[in-house]
TORTOR-58084 format. One line per field, with one value per residue: residue number from 1; x negated, z, y negated of N, C-alpha, C in turn. Coordinates in nm, 3 decimals. Atoms other than C-alpha are relative to their C-alpha. Example, Ala and Ser with C-alpha at 12.3 -4.5 7.8 and 13.67 -1.06 7.14 Angstrom:
// residues 2
resi: 1, 2
n.X: -0.089, 0.082
n.Z: 0.000, -0.006
n.Y: 0.119, 0.119
ca.X: -1.230, -1.367
ca.Z: 0.780, 0.714
ca.Y: 0.450, 0.106
c.X: -0.090, 0.077
c.Z: 0.000, 0.073
c.Y: -0.120, -0.109
This chain:
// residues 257
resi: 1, 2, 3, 4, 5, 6, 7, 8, 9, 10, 11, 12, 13, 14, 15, 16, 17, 18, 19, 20, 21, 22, 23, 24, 25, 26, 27, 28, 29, 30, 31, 32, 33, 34, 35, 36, 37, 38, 39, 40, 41, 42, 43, 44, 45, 46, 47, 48, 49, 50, 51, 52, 53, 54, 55, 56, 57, 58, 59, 60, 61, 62, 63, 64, 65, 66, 67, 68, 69, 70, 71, 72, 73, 74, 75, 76, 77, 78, 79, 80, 81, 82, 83, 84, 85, 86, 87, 88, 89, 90, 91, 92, 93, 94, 95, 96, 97, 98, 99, 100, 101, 102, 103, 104, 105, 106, 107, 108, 109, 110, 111, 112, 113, 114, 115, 116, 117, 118, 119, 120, 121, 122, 123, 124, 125, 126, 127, 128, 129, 130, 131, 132, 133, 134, 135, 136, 137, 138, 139, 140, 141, 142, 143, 144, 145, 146, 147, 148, 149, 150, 151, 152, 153, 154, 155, 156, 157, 158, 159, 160, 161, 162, 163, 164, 165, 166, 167, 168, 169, 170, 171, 172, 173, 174, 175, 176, 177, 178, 179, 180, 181, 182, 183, 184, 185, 186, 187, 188, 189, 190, 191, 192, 193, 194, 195, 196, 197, 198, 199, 200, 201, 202, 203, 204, 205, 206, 207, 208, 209, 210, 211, 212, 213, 214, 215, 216, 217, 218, 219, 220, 221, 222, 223, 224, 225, 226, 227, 228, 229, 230, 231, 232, 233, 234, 235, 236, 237, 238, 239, 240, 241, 242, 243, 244, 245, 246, 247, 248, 249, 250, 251, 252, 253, 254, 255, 256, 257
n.X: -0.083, 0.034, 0.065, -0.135, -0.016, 0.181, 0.004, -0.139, 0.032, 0.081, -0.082, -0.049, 0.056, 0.063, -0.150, -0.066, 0.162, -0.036, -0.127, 0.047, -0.107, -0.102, -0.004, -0.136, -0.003, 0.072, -0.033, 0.077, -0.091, 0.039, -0.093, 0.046, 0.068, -0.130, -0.002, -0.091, 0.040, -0.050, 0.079, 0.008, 0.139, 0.101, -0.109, -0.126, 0.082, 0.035, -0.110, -0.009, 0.072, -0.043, -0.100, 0.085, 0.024, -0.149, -0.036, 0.065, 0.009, -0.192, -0.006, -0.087, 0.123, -0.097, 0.123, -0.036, 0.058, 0.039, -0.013, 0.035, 0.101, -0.011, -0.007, 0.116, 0.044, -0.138, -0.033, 0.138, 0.005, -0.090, 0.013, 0.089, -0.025, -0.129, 0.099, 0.020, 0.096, 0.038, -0.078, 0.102, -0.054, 0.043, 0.049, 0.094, -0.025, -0.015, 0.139, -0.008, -0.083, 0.053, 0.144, -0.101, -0.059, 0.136, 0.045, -0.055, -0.013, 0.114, -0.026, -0.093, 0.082, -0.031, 0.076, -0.035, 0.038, 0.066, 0.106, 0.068, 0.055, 0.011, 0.108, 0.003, 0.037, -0.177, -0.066, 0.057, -0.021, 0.000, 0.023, 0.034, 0.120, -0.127, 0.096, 0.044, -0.122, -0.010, 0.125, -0.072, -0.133, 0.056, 0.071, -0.133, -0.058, 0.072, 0.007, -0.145, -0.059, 0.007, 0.029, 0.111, -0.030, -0.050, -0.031, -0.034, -0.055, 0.035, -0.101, 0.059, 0.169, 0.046, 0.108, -0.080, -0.075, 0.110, 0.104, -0.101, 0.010, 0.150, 0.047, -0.082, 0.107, 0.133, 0.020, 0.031, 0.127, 0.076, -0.101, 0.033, 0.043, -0.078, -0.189, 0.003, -0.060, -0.068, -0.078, -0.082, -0.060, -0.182, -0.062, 0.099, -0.074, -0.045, -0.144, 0.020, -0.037, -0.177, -0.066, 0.021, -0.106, 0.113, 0.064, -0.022, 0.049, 0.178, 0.033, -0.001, 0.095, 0.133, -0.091, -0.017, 0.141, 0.083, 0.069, -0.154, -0.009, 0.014, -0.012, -0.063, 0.033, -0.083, -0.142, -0.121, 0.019, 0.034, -0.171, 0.018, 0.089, -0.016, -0.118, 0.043, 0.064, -0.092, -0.034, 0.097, 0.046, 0.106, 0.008, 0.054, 0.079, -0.065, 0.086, -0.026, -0.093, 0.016, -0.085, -0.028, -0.118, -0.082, -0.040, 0.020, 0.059, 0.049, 0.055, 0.043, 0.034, 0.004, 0.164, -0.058, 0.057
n.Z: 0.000, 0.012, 0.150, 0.056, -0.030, 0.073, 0.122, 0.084, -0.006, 0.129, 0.153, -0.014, 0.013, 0.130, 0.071, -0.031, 0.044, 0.117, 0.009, 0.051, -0.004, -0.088, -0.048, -0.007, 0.176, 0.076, 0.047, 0.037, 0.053, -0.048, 0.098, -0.041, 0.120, -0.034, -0.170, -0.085, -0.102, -0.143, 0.025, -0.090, 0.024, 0.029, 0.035, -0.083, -0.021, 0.055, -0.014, -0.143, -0.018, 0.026, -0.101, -0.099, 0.050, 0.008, -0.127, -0.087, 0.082, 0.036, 0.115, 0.008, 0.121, 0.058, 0.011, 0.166, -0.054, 0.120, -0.004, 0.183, 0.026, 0.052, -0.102, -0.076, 0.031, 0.001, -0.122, -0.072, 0.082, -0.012, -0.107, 0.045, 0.075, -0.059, -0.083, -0.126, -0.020, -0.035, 0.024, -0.047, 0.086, -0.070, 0.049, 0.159, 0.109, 0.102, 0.107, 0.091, -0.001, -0.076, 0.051, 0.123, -0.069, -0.062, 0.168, 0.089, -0.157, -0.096, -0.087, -0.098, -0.122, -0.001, -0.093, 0.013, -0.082, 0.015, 0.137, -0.092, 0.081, 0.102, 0.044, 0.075, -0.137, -0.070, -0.012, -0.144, -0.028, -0.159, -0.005, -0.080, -0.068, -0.033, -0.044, -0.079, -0.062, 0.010, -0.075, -0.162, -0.068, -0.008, -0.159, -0.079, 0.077, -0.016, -0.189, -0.075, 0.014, -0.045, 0.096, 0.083, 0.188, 0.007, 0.169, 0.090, 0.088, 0.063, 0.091, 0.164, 0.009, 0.032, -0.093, -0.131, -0.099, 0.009, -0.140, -0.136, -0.033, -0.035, -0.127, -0.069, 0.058, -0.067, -0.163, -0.035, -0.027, -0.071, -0.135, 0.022, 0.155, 0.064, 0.006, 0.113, 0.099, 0.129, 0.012, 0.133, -0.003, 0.068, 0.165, 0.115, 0.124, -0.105, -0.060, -0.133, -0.129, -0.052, 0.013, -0.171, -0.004, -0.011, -0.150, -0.064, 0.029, 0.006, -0.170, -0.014, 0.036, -0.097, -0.126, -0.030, -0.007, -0.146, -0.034, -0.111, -0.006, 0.157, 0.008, 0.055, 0.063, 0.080, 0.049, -0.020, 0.019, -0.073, -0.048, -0.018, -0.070, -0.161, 0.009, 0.053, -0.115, -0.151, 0.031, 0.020, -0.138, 0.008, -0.002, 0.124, -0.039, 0.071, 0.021, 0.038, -0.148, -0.136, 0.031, -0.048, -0.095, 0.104, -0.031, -0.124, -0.008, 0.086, 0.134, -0.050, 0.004, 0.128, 0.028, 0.065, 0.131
n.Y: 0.120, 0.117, 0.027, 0.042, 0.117, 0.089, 0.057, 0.066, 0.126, 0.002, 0.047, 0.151, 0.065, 0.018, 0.091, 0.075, 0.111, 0.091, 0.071, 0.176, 0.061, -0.004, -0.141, -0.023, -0.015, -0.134, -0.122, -0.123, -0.104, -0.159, -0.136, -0.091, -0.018, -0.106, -0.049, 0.121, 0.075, -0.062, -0.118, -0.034, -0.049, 0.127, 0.100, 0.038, 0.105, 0.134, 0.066, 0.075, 0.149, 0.127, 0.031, 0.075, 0.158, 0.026, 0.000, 0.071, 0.134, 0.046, -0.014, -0.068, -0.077, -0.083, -0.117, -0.101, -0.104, -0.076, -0.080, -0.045, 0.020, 0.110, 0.098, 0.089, 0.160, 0.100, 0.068, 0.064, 0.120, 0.090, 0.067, 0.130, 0.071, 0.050, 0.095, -0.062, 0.065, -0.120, -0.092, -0.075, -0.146, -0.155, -0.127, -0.008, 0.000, 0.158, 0.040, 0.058, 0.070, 0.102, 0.117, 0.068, 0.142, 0.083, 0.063, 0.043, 0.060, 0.013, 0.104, -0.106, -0.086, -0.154, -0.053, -0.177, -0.054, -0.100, 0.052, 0.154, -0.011, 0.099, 0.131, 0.140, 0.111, 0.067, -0.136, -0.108, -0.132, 0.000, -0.154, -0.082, -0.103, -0.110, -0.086, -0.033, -0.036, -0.159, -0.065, -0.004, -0.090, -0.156, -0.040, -0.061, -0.155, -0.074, -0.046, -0.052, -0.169, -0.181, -0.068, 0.007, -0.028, 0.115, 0.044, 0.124, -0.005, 0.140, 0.041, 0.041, -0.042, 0.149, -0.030, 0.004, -0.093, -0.058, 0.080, 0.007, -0.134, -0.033, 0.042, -0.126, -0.158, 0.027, -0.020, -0.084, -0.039, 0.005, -0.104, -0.169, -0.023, -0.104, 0.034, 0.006, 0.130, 0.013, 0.124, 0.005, 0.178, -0.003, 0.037, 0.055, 0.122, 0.079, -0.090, -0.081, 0.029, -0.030, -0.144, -0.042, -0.081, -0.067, 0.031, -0.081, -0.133, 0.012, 0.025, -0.105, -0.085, 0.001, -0.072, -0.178, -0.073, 0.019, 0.142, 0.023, 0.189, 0.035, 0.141, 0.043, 0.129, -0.060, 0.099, -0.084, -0.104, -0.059, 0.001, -0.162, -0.056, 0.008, -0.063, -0.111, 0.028, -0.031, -0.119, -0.130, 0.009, 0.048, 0.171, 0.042, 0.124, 0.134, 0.069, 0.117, 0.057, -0.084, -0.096, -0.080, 0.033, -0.100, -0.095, -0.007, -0.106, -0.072, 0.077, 0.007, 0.099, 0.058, 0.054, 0.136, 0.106
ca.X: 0.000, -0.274, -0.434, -0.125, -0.037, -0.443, -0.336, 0.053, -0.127, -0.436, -0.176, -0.006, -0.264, -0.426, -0.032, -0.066, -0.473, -0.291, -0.067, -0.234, 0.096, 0.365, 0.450, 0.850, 0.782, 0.519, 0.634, 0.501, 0.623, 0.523, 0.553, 0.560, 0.425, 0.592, 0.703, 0.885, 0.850, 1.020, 0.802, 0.717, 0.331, 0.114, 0.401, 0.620, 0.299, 0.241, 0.605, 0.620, 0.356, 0.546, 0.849, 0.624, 0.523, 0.886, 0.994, 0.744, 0.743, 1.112, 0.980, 1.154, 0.921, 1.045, 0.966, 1.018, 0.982, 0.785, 0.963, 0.832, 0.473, 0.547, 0.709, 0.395, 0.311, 0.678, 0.734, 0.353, 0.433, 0.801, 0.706, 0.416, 0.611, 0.924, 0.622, 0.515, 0.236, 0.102, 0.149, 0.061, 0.051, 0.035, -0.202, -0.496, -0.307, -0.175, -0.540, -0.496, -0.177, -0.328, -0.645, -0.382, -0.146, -0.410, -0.565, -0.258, -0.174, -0.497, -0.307, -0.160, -0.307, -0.316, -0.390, -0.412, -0.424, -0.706, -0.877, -1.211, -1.337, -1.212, -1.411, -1.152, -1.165, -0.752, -0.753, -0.831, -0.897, -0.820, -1.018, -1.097, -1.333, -1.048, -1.372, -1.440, -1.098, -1.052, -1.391, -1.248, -0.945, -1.158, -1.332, -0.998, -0.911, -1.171, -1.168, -0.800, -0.776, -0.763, -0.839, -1.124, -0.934, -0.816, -0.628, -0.605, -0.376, -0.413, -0.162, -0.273, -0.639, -0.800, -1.160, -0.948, -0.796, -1.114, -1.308, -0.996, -1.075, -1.464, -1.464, -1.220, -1.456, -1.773, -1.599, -1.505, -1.786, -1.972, -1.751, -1.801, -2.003, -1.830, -1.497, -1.354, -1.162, -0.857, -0.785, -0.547, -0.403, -0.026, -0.085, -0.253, 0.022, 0.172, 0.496, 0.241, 0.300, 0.693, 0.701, 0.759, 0.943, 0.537, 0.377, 0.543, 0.473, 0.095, 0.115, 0.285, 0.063, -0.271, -0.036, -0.002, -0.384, -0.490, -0.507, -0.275, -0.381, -0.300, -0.419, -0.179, -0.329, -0.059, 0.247, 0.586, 0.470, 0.311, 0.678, 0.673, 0.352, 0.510, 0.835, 0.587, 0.403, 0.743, 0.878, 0.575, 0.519, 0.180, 0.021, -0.032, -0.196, -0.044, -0.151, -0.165, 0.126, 0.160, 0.367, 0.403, 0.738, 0.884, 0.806, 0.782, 0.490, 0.410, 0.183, -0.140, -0.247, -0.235, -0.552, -0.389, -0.494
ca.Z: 0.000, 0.064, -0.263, -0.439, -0.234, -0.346, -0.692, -0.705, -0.533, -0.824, -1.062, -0.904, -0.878, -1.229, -1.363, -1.134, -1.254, -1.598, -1.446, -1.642, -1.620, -1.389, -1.284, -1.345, -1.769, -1.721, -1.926, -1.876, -2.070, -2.030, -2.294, -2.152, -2.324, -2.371, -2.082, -1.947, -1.668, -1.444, -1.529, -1.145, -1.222, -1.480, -1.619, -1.333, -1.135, -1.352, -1.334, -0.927, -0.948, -1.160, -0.968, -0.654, -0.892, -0.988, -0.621, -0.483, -0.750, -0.865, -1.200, -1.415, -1.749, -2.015, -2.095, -2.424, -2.320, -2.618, -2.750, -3.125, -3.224, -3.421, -3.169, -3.000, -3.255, -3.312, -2.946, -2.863, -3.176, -3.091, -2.756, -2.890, -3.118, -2.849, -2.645, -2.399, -2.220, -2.127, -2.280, -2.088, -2.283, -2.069, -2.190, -2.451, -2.697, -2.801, -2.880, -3.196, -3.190, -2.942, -3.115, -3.435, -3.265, -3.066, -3.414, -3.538, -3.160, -3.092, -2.814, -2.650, -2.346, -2.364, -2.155, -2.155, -1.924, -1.927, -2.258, -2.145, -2.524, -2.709, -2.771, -2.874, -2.631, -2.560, -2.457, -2.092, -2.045, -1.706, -1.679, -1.410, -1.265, -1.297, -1.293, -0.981, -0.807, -0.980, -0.820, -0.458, -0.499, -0.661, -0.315, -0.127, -0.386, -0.305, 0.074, 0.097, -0.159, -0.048, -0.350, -0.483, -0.838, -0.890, -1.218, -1.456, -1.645, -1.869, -2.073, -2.445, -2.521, -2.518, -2.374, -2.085, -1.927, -2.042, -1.783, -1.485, -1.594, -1.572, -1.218, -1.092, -1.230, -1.030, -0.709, -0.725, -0.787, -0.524, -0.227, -0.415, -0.714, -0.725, -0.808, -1.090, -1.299, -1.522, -1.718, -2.035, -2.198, -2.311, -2.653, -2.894, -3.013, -2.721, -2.659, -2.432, -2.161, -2.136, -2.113, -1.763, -1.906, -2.067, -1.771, -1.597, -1.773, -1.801, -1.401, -1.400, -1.589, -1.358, -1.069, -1.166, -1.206, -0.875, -0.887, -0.549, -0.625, -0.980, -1.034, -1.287, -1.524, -1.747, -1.705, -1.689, -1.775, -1.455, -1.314, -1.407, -1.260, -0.921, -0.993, -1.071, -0.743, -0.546, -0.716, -0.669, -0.296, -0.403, -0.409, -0.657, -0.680, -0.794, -0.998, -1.064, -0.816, -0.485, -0.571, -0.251, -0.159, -0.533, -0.404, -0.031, 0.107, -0.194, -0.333, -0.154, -0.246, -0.518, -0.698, -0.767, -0.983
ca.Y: 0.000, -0.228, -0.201, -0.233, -0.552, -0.676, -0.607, -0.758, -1.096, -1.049, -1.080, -1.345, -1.538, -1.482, -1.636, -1.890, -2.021, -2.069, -2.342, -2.650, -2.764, -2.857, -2.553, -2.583, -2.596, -2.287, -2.017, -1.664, -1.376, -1.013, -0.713, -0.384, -0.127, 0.238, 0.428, 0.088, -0.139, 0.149, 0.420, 0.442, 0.444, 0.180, -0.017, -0.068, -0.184, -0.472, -0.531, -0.540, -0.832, -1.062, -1.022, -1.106, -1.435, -1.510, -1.469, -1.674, -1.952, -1.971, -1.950, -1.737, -1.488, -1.358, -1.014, -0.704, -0.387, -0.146, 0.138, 0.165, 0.097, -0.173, -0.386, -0.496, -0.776, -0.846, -0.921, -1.106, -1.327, -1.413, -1.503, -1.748, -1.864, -1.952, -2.160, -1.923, -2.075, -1.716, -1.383, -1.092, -0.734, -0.424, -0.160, -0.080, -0.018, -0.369, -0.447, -0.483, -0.641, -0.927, -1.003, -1.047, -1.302, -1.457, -1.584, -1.664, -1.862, -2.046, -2.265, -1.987, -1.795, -1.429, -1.180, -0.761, -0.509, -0.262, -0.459, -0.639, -0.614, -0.875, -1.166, -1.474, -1.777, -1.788, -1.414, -1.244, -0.907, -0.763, -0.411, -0.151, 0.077, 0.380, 0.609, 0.539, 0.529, 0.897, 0.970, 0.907, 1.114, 1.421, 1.401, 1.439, 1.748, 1.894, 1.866, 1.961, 2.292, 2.616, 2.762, 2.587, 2.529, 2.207, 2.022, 1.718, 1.619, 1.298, 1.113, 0.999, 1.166, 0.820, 0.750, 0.574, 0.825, 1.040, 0.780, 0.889, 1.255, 1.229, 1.017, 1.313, 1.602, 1.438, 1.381, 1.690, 1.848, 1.644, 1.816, 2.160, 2.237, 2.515, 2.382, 2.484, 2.160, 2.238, 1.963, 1.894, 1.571, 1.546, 1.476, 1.237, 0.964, 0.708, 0.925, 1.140, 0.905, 0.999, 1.341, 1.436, 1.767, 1.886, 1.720, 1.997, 2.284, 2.200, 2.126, 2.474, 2.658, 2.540, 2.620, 2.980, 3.003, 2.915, 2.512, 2.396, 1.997, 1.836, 1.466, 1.316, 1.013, 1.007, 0.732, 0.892, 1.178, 1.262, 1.220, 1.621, 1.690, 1.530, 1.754, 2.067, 2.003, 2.020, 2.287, 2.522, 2.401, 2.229, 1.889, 1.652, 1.313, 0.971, 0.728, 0.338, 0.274, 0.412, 0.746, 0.910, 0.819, 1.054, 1.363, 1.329, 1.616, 1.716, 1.409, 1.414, 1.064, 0.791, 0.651, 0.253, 0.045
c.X: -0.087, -0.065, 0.082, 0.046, -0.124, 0.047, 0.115, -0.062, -0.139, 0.075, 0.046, -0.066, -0.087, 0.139, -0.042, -0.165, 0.054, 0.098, -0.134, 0.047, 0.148, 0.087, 0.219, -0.020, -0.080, 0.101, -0.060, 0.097, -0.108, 0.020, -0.062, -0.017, 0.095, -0.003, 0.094, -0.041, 0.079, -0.013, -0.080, -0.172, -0.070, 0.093, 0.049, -0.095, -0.014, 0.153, 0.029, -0.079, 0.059, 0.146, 0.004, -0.034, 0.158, 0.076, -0.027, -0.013, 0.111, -0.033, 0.007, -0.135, 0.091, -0.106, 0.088, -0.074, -0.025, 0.056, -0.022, -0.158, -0.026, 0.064, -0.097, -0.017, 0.120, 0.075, -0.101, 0.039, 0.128, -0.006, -0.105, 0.069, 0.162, -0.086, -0.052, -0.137, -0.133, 0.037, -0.090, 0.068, -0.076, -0.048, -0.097, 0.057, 0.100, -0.129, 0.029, 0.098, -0.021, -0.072, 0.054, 0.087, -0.037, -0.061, 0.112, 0.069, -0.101, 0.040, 0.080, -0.045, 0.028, -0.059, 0.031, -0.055, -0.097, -0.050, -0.085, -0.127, 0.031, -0.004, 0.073, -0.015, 0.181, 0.026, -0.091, 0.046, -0.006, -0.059, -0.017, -0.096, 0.066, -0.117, -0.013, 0.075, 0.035, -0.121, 0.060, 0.081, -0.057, -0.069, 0.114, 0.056, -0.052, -0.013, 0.103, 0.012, -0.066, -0.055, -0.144, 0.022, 0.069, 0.039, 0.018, 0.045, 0.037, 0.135, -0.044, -0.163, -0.069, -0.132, 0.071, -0.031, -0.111, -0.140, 0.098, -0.072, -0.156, -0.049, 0.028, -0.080, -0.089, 0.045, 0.054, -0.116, -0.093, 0.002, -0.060, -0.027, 0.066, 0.125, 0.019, 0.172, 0.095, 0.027, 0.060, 0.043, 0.116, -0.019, -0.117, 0.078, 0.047, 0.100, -0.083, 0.031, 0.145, 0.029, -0.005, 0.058, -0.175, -0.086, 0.001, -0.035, -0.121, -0.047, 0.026, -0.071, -0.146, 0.070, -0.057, -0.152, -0.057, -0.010, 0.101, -0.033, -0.032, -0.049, 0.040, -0.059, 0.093, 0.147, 0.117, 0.022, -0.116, 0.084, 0.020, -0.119, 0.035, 0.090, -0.122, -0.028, 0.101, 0.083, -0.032, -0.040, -0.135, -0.059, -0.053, -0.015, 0.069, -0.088, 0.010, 0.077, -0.034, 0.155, 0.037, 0.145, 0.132, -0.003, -0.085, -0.080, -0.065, -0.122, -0.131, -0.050, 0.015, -0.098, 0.067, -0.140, 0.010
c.Z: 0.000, -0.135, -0.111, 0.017, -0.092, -0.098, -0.044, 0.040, -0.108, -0.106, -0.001, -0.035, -0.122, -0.076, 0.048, -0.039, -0.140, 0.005, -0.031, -0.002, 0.069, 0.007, -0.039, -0.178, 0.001, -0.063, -0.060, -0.070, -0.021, -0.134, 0.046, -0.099, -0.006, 0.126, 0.083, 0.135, 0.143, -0.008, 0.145, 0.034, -0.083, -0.044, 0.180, 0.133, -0.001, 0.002, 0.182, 0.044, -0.082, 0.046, 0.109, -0.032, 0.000, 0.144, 0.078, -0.028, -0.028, -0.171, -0.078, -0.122, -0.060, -0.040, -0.110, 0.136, -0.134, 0.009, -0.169, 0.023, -0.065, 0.045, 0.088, -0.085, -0.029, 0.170, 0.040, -0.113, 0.049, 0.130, -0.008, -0.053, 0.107, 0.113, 0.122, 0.009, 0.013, -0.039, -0.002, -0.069, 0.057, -0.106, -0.094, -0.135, -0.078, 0.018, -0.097, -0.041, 0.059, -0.031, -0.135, 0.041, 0.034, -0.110, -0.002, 0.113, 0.028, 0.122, 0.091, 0.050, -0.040, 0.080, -0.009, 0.096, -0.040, -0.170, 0.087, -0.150, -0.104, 0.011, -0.012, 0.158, 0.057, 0.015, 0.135, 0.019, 0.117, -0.062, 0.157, 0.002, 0.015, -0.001, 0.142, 0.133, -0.026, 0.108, 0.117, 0.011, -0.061, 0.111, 0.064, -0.077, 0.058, 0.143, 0.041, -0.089, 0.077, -0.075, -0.066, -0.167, 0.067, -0.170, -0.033, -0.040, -0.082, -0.099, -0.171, 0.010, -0.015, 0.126, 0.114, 0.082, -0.033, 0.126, 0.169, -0.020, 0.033, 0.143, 0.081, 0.011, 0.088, 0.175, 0.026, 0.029, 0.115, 0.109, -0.050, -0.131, -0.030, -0.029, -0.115, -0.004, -0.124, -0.047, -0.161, 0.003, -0.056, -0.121, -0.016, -0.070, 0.207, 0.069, 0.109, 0.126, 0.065, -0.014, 0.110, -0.038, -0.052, 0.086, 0.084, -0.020, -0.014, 0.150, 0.038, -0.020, 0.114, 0.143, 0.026, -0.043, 0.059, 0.028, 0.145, -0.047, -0.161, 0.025, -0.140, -0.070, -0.125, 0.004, 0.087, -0.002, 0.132, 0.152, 0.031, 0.060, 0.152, 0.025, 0.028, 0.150, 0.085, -0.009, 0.015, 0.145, -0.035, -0.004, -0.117, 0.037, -0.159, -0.073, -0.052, 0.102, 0.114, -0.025, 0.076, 0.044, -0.128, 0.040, 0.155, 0.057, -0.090, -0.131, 0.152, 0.022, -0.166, -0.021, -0.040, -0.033, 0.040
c.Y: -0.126, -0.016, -0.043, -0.137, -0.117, -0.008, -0.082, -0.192, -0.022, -0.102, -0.127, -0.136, -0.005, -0.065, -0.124, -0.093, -0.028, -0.134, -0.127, -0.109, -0.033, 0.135, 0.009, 0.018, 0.095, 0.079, 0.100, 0.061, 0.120, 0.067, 0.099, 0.090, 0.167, 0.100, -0.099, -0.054, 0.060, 0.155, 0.051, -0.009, -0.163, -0.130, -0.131, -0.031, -0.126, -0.072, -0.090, -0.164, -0.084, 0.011, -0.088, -0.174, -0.050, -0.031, -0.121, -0.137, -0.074, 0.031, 0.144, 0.049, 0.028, 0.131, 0.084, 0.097, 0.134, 0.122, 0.096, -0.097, -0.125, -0.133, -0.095, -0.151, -0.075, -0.110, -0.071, -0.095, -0.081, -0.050, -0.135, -0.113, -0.122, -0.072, 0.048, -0.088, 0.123, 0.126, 0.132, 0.160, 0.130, 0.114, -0.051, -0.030, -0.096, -0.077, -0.071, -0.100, -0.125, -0.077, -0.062, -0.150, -0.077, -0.087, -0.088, -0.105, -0.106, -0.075, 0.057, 0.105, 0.186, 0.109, 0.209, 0.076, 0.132, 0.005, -0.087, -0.013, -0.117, -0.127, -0.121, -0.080, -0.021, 0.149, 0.069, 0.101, 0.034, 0.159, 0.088, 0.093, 0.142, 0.131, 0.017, 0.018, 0.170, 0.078, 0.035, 0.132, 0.148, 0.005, 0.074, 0.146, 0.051, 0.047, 0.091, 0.131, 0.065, 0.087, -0.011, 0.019, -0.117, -0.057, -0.140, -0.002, -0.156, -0.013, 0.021, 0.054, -0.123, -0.017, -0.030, 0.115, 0.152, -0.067, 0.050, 0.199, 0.022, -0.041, 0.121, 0.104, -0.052, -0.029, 0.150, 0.111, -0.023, 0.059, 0.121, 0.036, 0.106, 0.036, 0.043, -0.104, 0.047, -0.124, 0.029, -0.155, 0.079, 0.035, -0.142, -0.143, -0.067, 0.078, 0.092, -0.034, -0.054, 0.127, 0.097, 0.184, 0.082, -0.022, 0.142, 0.123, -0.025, -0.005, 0.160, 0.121, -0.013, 0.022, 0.163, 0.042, -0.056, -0.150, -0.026, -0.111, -0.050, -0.163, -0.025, -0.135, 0.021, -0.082, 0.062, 0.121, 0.046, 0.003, 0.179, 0.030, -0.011, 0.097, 0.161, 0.057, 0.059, 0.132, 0.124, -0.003, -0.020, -0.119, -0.046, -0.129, -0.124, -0.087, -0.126, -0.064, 0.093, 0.141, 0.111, 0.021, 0.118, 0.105, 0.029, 0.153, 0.071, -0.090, -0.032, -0.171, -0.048, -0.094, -0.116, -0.052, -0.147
């Protein structure tokens, strides 16, 4: 909870260093990305902190929430174009869509979560260290199985969530070299991180070959890994938000963001 709190006042306060301007004419606007802003996990994070702003300010955002691929530059342009002062785009993968608008914007702030790569001068990247938060909680795997088998399970195959599965692998390891590490990703296109229904059967399968503790990097889709967890009487590990409260006993900890 307190890390969570650290990051919803982060946020706040990275909205509130763009106020150049009387603060009653700011206008932020948000686009979430797929999965939705009540995906319980990376979305719906970034959502709790501009609530927290909104709350605290009076001032009101507008926000799109992505459910086609091609929406990203349709919603980052019509928000430029309707005078946003700020326009913040959850996730990697409106990249490209960002550094496009951005160009075609120069007088309009932009900002992305978990991009710290692109270069223009009206665009802030917020990134993380999600290596080394995974690290932590492969320690705790490792302390707490029984088994000495432990699992991953990643959203979109993307180095990302290839940096959450490699911190995980080394703290485990450091506890017990002799751990053995299942890991799998969803899938390969964006839809991996809504599929709480293969979440589950991939949580199930390392279940029934000895893992008791899954860590979940993976969106909505590690919704089924928390389900898999409670279903099988085993633990599984949260991630981005604080996710113990979905499947009460059965979520050892959550690595936030």
């Amino acid at each position: 909870h307190d890390m969570e709190r650290v990051f919803n006042t982060l946020l706040a306060a990275a909205l509130l260093a763009v106020l150049a301007i009387p603060a009653l004419a700011f206008k932020p606007a948000i686009v979430f990305d797929m999965g939705g802003k009540f995906d319980k996990s990376f979305n719906e994070g970034i959502w709790n902190g501009t609530e927290q702003f909104r709350k605290e300010t009076g001032i009101r955002y507008r926000e799109a929430e992505v459910t086609q691929e091609a929406q990203r530059e349709q919603y980052l342009r019509r928000f430029a174009q309707k005078g946003s002062d700020v326009v913040i785009a959850v996730g990697f993968a409106q990249a490209s869509a960002v550094e496009k608008v951005a160009q075609e914007f120069p007088n309009t702030k932009f900002s992305i979560i978990d991009v710290d790569w692109l270069n223009l001068p009206n665009v802030q990247g917020i990134a993380f260290k999600e290596h080394e938060g995974s690290f932590l909680v492969g320690v705790l795997a490792a302390m707490k199985s029984e088994t000495g088998k432990v699992g991953f399970i990643g959203g979109m195959d993307i180095p990302l969530i290839r940096r959450f599965a490699c911190g995980y692998e080394q703290g485990v390891k450091y506890i017990n070299p002799k751990a053995t590490v299942y890991q799998k990703m969803t899938g390969s296109t964006p839809a991996a991180w809504n599929n709480p229904t293969k979440g589950g059967e991939l949580a199930k399968s390392m279940y029934d070959n000895g893992a008791d503790i899954i860590y979940a990097a993976a969106g909505g889709t590690g919704l089924g890994v928390l389900q898999a967890a409670a279903d099988n009487k085993k633990l599984a590990i949260g991630v981005d938000s604080n996710q113990n409260h979905i499947q009460p006993g059965y979520v050892l900890t959550s690595m936030l963001k």
